[in-house]
MARZALO-458801 format. One line per 8 residues: their letters; for each residue x, y, z of C-alpha. Coordinates in steps of 0.25 Angstrom, whole numbers, plus 5000, padded with zeros to 4 digits. Example, Ala and Ser with C-alpha at 12.3 -4.5 7.8 and 13.67 -1.06 7.14 Angstrom:
as	5049/4982/5031 | 5055/4996/5029
This chain:
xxxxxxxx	5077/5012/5115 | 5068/5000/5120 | 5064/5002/5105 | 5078/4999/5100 | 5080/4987/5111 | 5068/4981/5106 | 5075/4980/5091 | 5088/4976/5096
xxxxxxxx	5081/4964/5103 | 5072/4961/5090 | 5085/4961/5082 | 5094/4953/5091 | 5083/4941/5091 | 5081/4942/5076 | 5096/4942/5075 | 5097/4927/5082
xxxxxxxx	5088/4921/5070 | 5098/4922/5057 | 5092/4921/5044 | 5102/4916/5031 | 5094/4922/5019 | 5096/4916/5005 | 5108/4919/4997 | 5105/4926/4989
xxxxxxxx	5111/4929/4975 | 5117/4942/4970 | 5118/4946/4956 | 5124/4955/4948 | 5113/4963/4941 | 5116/4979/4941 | 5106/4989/4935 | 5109/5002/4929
xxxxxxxx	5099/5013/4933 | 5101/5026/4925 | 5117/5027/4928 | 5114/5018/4944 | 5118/5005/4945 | 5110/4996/4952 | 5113/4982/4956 | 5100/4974/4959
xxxxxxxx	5108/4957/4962 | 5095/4950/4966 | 5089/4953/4952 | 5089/4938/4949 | 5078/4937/4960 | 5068/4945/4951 | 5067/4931/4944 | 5056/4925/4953
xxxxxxxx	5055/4913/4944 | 5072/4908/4944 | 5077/4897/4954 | 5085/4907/4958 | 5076/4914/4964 | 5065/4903/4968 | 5077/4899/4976 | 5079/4911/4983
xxxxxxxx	5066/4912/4985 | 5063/4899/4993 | 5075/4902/5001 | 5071/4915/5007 | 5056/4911/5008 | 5062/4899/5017 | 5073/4909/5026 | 5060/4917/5028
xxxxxxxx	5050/4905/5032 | 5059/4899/5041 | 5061/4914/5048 | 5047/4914/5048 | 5045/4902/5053 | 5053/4905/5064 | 5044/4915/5071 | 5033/4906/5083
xxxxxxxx	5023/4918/5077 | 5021/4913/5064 | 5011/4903/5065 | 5001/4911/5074 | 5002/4923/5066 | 4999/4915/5054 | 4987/4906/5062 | 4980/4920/5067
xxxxxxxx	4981/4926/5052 | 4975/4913/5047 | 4962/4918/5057 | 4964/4933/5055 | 4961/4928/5040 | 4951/4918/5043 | 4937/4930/5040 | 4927/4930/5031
xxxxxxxx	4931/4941/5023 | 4926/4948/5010 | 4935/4954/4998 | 4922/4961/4991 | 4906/4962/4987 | 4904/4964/4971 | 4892/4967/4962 | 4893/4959/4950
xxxxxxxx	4878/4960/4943 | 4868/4952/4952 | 4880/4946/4961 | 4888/4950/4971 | 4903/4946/4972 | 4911/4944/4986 | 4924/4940/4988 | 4925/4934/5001
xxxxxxxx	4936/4925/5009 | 4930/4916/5019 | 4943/4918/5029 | 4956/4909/5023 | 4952/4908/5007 | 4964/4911/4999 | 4959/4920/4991 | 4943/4926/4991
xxxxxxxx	4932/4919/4985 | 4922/4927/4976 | 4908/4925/4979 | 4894/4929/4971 | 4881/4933/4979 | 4869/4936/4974 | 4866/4945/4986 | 4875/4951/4997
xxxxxxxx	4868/4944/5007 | 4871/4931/5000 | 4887/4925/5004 | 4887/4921/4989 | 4893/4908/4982 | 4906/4907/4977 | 4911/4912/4963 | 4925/4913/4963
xxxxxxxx	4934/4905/4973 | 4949/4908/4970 | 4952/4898/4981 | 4950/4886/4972 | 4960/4890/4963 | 4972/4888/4970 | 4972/4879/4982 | 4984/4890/4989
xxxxxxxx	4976/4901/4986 | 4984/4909/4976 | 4976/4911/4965 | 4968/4924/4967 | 4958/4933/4962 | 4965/4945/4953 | 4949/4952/4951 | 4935/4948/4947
xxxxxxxx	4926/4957/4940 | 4911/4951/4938 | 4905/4954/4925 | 4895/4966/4926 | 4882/4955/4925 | 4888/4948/4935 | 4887/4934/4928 | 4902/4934/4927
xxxxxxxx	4916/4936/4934 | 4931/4939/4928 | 4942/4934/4939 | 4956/4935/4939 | 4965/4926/4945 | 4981/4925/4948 | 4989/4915/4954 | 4998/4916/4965
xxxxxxxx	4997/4932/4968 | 5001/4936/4953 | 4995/4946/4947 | 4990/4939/4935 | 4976/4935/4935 | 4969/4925/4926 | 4956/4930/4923 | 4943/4922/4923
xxxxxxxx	4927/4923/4922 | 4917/4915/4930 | 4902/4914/4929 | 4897/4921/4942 | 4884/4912/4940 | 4891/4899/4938 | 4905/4901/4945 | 4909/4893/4932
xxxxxxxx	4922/4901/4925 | 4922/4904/4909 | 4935/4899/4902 | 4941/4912/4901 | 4954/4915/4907 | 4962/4929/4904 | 4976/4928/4908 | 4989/4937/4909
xxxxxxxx	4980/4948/4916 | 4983/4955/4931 | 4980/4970/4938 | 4968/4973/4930 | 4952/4969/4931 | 4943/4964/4921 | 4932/4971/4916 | 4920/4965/4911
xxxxxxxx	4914/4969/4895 | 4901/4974/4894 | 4896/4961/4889 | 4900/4952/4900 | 4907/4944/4891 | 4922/4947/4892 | 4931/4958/4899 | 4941/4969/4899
xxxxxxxx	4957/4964/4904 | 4971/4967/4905 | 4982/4959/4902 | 4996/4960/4900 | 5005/4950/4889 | 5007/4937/4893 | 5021/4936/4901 | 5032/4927/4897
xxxxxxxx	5033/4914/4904 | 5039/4916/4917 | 5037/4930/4919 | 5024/4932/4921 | 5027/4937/4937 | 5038/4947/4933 | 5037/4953/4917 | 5032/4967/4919
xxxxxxxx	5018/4968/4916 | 5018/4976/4902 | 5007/4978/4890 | 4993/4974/4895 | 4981/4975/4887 | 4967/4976/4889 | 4959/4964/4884 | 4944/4959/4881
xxxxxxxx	4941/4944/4884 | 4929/4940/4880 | 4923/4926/4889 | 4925/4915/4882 | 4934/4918/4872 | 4952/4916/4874 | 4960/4927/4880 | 4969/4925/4867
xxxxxxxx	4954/4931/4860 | 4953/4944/4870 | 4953/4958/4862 | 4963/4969/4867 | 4957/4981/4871 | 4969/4989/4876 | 4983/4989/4876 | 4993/5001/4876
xxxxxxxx	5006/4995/4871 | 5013/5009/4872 | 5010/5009/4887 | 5015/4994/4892 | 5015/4996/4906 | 4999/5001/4905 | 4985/4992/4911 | 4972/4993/4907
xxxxxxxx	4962/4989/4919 | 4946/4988/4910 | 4933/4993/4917 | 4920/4992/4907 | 4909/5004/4912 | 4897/4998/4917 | 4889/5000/4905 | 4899/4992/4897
xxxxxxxx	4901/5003/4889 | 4916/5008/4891 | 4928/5000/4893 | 4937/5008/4903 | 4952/5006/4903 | 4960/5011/4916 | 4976/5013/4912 | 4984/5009/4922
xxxxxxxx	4998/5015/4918 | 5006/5011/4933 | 5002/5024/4937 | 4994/5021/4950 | 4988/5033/4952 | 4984/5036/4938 | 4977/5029/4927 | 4973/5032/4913
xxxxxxxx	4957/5028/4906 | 4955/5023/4893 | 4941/5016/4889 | 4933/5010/4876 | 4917/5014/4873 | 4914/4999/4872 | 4902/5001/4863 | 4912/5009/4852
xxxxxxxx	4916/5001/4841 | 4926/4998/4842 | 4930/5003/4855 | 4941/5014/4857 | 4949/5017/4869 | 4948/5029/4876 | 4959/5036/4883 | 4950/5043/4894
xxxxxxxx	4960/5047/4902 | 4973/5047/4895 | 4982/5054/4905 | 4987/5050/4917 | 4985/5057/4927 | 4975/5053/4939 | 4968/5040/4941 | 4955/5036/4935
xxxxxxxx	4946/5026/4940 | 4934/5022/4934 | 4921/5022/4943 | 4912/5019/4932 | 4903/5026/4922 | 4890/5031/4917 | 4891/5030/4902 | 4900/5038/4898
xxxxxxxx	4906/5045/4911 | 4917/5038/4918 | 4917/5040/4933 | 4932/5040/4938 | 4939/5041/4952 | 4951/5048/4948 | 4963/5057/4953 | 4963/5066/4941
xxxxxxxx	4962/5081/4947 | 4960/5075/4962 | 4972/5067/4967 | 4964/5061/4978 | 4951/5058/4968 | 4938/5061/4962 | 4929/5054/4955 | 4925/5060/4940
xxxxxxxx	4917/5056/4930 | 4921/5057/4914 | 4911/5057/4903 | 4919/5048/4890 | 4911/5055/4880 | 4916/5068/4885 | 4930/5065/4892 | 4937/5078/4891
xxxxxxxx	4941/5083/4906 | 4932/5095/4907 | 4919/5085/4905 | 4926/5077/4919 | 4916/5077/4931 | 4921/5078/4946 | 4911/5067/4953 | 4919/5066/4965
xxxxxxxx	4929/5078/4968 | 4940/5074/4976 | 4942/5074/4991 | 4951/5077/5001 | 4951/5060/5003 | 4955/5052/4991 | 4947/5042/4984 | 4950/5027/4985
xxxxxxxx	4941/5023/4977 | 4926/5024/4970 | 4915/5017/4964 | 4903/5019/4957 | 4890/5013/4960 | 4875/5017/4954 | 4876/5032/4953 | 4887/5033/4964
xxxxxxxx	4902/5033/4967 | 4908/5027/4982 | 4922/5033/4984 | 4930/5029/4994 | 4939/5041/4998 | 4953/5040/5009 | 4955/5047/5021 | 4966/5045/5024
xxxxxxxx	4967/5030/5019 | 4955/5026/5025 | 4941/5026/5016 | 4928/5034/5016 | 4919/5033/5006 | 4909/5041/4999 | 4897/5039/4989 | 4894/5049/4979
xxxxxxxx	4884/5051/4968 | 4888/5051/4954 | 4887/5066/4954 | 4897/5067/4965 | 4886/5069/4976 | 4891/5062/4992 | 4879/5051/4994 | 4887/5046/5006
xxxxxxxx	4900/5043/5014 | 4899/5029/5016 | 4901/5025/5031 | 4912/5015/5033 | 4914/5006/5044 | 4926/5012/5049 | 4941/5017/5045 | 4946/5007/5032
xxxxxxxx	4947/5007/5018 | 4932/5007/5007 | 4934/4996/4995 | 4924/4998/4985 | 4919/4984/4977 | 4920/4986/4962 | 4906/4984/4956 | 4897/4992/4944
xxxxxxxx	4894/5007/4942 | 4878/5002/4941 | 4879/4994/4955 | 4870/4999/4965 | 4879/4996/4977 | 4893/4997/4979 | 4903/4988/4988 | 4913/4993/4997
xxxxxxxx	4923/4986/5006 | 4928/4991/5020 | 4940/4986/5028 | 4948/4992/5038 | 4961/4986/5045 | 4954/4978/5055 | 4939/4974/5046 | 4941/4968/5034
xxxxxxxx	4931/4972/5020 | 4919/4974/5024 | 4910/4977/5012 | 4898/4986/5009 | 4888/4988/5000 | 4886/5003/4997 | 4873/5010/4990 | 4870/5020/4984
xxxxxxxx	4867/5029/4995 | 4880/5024/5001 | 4876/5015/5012 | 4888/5005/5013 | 4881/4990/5019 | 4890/4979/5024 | 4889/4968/5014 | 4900/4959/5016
xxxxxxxx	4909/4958/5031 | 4922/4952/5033 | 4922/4943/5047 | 4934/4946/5056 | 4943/4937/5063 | 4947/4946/5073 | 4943/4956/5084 | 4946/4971/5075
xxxxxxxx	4942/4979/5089 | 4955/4975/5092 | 4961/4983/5083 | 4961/4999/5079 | 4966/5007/5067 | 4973/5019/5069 | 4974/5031/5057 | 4987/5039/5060
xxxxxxxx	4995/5048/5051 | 5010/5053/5051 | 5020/5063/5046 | 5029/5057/5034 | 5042/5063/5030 | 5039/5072/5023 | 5024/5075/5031 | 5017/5068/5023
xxxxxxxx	5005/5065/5033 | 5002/5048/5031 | 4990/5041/5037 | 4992/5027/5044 | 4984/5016/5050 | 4989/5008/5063 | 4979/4996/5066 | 4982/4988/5077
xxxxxxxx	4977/4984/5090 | 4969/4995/5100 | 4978/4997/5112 | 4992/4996/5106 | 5002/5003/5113 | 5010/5014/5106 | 5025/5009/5113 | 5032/5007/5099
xxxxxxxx	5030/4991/5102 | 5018/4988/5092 | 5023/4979/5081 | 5018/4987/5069 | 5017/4984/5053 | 5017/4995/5046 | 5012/4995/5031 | 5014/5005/5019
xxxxxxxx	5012/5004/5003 | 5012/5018/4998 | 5009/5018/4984 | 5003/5014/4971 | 4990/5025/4974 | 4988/5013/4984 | 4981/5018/4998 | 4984/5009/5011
xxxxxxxx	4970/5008/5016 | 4965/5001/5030 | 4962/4985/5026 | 4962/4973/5033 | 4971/4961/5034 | 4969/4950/5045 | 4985/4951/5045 | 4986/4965/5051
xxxxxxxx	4976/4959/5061 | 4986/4951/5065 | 4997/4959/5064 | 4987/4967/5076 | 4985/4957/5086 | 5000/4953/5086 | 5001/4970/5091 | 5004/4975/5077
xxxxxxxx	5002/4988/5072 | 4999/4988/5056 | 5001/5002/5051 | 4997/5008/5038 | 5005/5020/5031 | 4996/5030/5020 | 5010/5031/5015 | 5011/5039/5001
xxxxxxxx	5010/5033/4987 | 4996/5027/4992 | 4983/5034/4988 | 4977/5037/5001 | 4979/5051/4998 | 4977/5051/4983 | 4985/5053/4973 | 4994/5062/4978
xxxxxxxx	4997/5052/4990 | 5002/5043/4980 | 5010/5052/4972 | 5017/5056/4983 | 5022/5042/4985 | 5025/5037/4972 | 5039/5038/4964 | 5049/5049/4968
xxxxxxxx	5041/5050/4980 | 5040/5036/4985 | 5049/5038/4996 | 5037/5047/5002 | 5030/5033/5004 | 5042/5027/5012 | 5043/5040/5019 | 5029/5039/5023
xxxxxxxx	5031/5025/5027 | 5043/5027/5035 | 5036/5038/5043 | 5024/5029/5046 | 5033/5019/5052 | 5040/5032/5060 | 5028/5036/5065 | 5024/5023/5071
xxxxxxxx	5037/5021/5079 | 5036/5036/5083 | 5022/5035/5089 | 5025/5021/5096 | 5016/5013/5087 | 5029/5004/5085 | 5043/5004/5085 | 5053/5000/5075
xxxxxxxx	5055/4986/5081 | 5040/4984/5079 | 5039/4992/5065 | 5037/4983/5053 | 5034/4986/5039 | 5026/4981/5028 | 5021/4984/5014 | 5016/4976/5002
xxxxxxxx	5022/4980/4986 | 5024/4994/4985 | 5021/4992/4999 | 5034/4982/5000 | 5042/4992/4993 | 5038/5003/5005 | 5044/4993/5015 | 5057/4991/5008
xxxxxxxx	5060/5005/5004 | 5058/5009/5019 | 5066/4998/5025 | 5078/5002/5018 | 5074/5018/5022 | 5071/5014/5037 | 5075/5000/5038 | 5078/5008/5053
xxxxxxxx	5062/5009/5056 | 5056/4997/5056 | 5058/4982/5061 | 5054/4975/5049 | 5048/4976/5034 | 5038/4968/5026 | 5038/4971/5012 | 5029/4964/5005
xxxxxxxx	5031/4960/4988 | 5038/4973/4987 | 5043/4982/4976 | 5058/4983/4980 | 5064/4984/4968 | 5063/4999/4961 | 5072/4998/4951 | 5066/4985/4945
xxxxxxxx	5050/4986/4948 | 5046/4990/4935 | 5052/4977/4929 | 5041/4968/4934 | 5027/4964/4931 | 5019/4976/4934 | 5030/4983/4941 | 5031/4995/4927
xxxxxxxx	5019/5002/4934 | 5024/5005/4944 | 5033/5015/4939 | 5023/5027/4942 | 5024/5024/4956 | 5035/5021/4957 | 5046/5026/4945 | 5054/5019/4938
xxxxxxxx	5069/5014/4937 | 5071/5018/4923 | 5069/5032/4929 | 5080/5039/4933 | 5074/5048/4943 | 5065/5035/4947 | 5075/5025/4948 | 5081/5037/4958
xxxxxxxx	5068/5037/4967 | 5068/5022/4966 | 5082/5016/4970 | 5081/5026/4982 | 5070/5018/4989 | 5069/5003/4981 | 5069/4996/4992 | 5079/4984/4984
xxxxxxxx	5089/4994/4983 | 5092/5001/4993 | 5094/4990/5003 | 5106/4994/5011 | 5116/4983/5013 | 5118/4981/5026 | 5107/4988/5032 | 5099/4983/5044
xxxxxxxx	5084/4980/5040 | 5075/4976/5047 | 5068/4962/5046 | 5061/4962/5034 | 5049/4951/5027 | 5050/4953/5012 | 5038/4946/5007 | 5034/4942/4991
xxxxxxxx	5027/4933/4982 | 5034/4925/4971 | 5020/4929/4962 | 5021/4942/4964 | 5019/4948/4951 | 5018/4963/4955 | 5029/4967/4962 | 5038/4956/4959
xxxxxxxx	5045/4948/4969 | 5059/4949/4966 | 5057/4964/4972 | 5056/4957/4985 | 5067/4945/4982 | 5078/4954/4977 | 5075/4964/4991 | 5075/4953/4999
xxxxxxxx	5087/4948/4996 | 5094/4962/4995 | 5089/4965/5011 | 5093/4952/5015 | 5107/4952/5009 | 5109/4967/5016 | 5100/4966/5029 | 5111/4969/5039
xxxxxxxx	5101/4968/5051 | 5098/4954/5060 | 5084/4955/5052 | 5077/4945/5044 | 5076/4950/5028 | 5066/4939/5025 | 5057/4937/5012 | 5045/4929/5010
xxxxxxxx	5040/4925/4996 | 5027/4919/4994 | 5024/4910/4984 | 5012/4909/4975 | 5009/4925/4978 | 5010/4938/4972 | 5009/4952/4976 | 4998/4949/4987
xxxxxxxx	4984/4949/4978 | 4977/4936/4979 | 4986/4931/4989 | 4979/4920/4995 | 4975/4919/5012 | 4985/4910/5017 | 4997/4917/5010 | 4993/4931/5016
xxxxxxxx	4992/4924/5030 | 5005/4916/5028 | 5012/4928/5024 | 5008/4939/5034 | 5009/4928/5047 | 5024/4927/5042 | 5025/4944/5042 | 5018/4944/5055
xxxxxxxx	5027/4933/5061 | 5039/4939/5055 | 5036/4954/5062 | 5034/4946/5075 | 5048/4943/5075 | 5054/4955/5068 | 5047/4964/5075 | 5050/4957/5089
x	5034/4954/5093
């Protein structure tokens, strides 16, 4: 009862603050999906780039700025993350021939700044400082790779959170760039040539004026550039016209020997291997693994034989080794056998191969010999998540990150003999004995048994008062691992709880975790999620007053497929650049891969699966919602933002409830990568002050 009094007092003192959203335009556009008519009105909204739109854009950024401004917390809450964010922190430590690179942020940069040291005891001078490029911050790093002799370094760069990257070499010696430039090219690495003097990438067609943030992503091919010479000269390598929607990420063997080509066909869990002999003339490709079946990720090599981490016969991993010049099945060797934990990654090093297992969505990590042998289970520094560093198959050392919810990276140098030694150490801002992490489990719908983690500060009482976040992706192969964010911190001493689901469609389980929550069993992953958040409110953690959720992209669609399930459970949503619209994902940039996880509308038994959960359509006019933050980037150029405009304006125009639809659009930002300092802080002060009054703090 006091539970239900504390609600009907939030709402009445939300209800006195009336909000006159934009009108906003209905059109008359009706689909026809396999016999079912569907009408989509704010279909004018997908064009980011119309006065129309701009328009409406600037009127609800203001109705949600002057809300926002609105709240006495606001400013505080953006002044204590500006020094929650103000740490020396690192990013990662590199091998690149004699050199080491280290990406390191000195508290408030923008963007991290790459540094070469000839030592790691050395600090190292700068090479690479993105900061310079943009006086706001927003242009970003996409990847770097150094060149294997370490004299020179390929660097991608987008503007304003797209995803394409403009890609450039610099002299590691001198700093001094070359004039090369290689444009139209995004997701994928580079991968250097065996003489130095050029490198392996994709790119897709140029895009017609105007479209380049919303024409679906089609046709990419595998170039050559050589330094020095025009990209209009670069020789294609690979292309597979008969597969469109195919990309082709480039890794060259560490003898320079072999050209290896990993198939990403938008199956996330699965992936195909192709490669060239380099020294054949001409060189043929090879279709290695031809089938699609398990993943295959390429360790390294000695000579002719392969070492994979893969999923084929072990849907939680092993590790196997395949000899090119005998690559029939029955000549496959087991390295590693699988375990009962599944593996999150690998990485091979002089003679041996790190693997970073989950129990339970928390690391352990293992050092084996090239024959499969145990050298050693590398000692961590508590319960968190292992990164490994990328660096050569002949290094003698290896480079592993550590964080957990209240340390951030933290980074190793592990031997041969598996001794991990702290090499790089990010300097905290805040006390973290303050704070404790709990790992908990509970009993979805179906029993389905999911981990969670709770961090928040030691002593809290469990009376159903605790303010509480509670965070989901599920899905995409894509495991939620502890991690720090100064923002969670703050979420923490304001008497927050932030809680993290395992929900299904991730891969903390292996692959048949994933499985289970992808297409016609997506709605395990809302299942799951709406247990977790049960669960909570059943054990006192929290109460539906204080209950808040929030989830990023596939994470983003989570949020608004379960607030139109349970739109009962929880006092407010944050979805963040989510995929809201399931009928018309597949129309946009890279949206087409994603059919394997999710299915597609031109299915019929998909488009079934589909509309029942798309959180665009099955708004209910009239129904009460709680308050909800939509937030989106007008760069976003991977989920598209007229997913977000056209459910906001849906929500806002049936939201029967005295609760504030509100939607945030940033500008000069995409999907999240590369988004520079000041905007994360800006942004998550305005979701933290927006829960203090939502949820009655």
């Amino acid at each position: 009862m006091k539970y239900a009094v504390l609600l009907a007092a939030t709402m009445l003192g939300l209800a006195a603050q009336t909000i006159h959203y934009p009108q906003t335009r209905k059109g008359d556009t009706v689909d026809d999906y396999h016999g079912t008519k569907v009408a989509d009105p704010y279909r004018w909204l997908e064009n980011t780039d119309s006065a129309e739109t701009a328009a409406w854009v600037a009127a609800e950024n203001k109705v949600t700025q002057e809300y926002l401004a609105g709240i006495p917390r606001r400013a505080a809450l953006r002044e204590r993350l500006n020094t929650l964010y103000n740490y020396e922190r690192y990013a990662s430590v590199q091998k690149a021939g004699p050199h080491y690179l280290i990406s390191r942020n000195d508290g408030l940069q923008n963007q991290n700044v790459i540094y070469v040291a000839d030592s790691l005891k050395e600090a190292g001078r700068v090479l690479l400082d993105p900061n310079t490029l943009r006086a706001d911050g927003t242009a970003a790093l996409t990847g770097w790779e150094p060149s294997n002799d370490g004299k020179l370094l390929a660097y991608g760069v987008a503007e304003a959170g797209s995803d394409w990257a403009v890609w450039r070499v610099r002299e590691i010696a001198t700093g001094k760039d070359l004039p090369d430039e290689i444009h139209w090219s995004k997701f994928e690495p580079v991968a250097w040539a065996p003489d130095q003097r050029g490198f392996y990438y994709l790119r897709f067609p140029e895009p017609k004026q105007g479209e380049a943030l919303r024409a679906q992503n089609e046709n990419a091919r595998l170039y050559l550039h050589r330094l020095g010479q025009p990209q209009s000269a670069d020789r294609l390598i690979y292309e597979r016209p008969d597969h469109p929607k195919w990309m082709f990420a480039p890794g060259v063997t560490d003898d320079g020997r072999y050209l290896v080509i990993s198939v990403d066909t938008g199956d996330f869990g699965k992936n195909l291997v192709f490669y060239q002999d380099l020294r054949a003339a001409p060189p043929k490709t090879v279709e290695l693994i031809p089938k699609l079946e398990a993943a295959y990720n390429l360790l390294g090599s000695q000579g002719p034989v392969f070492y994979f981490q893969s999923t084929d016969q072990a849907a939680k991993g092993r590790v196997i080794a395949i000899d090119v010049t005998r690559p029939e099945r029955e000549h496959w060797r087991e390295i590693v056998p699988q375990q009962p934990e599944a593996i999150d990654q690998a990485h091979l090093y002089r003679g041996r191969l790190a693997v970073s297992y989950l129990k339970d969505a928390t690391s352990v990590v293992k050092v084996f010999t090239l024959d499969g042998k145990l050298v050693k289970n590398v000692a961590l520094p508590g319960v968190g998540t292992a990164l490994f560093d990328p660096g050569l198959g002949t290094d003698s050392e290896m480079f592993m990150g550590f964080t957990t919810y209240t340390a951030p990276l933290a980074f190793y140098r592990v031997d041969e003999a598996g001794a991990a030694v702290p090499v790089r150490q990010s300097k905290l801002s805040f006390d973290p004995a303050r704070f404790e992490t709990e790992h908990v489990f509970y009993t979805s719908k179906d029993g389905t048994r999911v981990p969670m983690f709770l961090v928040h500060r030691k002593g809290i009482a469990r009376d159903g008062k605790n303010p509480t976040i509670l965070y989901g992706y599920g899905g995409f192969n894509v495991s939620t691992l502890p991690a720090f964010n100064p923002a969670i911190v703050a979420w923490m001493e304001m008497g927050g709880i932030w809680a993290s689901a395992n929900l299904r469609g991730g891969g903390e389980y292996g692959d048949a975790w994933h499985e289970s929550g992808k297409r016609a069993h997506k709605q395990n992953v809302f299942d799951d999620f709406i247990a977790a958040a049960e669960w909570l409110i059943a054990n006192h953690y929290t109460s539906t007053p204080k209950l808040a959720i929030y989830g990023g992209s596939n994470g983003g669609l989570l949020v608004g497929a379960v607030l139109n399930q349970r739109p009962d459970l929880f006092g407010a949503a944050m979805p963040a650049v989510g995929v809201m619209d399931m009928l018309r994902f597949n129309k946009f940039t890279v949206g087409a891969l994603w059919v394997d996880e999710y299915g597609s509308p031109e299915n019929p038994a998909d488009f079934k699966v589909l509309r029942a959960y798309s959180p665009l359509h099955n708004i209910r006019a009239g129904g009460k919602y709680p308050a909800v933050l939509i937030t989106t980037s007008d760069h976003d150029d991977r989920v598209v933002p007229g997913h977000s405009f056209k459910y906001a304006a849906a929500l806002q125009a049936a939201q029967a409830a005295p609760r504030p639809i509100l939607i945030r659009i940033e500008t000069r930002a995409g999907h999240g990568a590369g988004k520079p300092v000041t905007k994360i802080i800006d942004e998550w002060a305005d979701r933290l002050a927006f829960l203090t009054k939502e949820l009655a703090m």
